[in-house]
N, C-alpha and C positions, 0 to 999 in steps of 0.2 A: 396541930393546933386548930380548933375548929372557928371557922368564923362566924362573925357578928351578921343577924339579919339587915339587911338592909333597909331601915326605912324609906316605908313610901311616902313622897311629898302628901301632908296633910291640908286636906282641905277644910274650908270655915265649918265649923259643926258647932252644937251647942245652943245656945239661945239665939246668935244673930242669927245664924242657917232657918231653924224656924220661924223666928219672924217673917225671913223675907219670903221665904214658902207661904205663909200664912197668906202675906200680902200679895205673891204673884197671883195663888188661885183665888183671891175675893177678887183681883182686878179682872182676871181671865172671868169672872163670875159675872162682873159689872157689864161686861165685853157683851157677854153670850145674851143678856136682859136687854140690852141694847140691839140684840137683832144682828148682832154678830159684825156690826158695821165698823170698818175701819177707818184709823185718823183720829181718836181720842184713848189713844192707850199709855198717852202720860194725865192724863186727865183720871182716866180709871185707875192707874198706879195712887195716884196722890189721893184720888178716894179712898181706896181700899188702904192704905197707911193709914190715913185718918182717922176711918173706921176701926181698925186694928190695938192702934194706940192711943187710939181718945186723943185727938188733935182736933181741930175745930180744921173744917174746910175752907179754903180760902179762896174765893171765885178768882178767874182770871179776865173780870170785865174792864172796861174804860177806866179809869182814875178818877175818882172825884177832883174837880176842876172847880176852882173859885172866880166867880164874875166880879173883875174890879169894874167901877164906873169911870171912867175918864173923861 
């Protein structure tokens, strides 16, 4: 009786797999334009998504804060 191949555990392929290809190397991209410096490599991640899928960028500054008078 001859046997069945064994399937090998499949890895994510297809669209999502190239998205996130896409977005590692424009982040790795944003990396290397920066002078190669390390310590914003979620900063270049969320850019390079952004850029990628047309999302608008979202600073990660201070909060708009409202001054009551008291």
């Amino acid at each position: 009786m001859a046997k069945e191949p064994i399937m090998k555990q499949q890895v994510a392929t297809g669209p999502t797999q190239n998205l996130e290809e896409r977005i590692r190397c424009r982040a790795y991209e944003l990396y290397e334009q920066r002078g190669r410096k390390h310590g914003q490599d979620f900063e270049d991640w969320l850019r390079a998504r952004a850029e990628i899928t047309g999302q608008k960028v979202r600073t990660m500054g201070a909060p708009n804060k409202t001054h009551e008078k008291t």
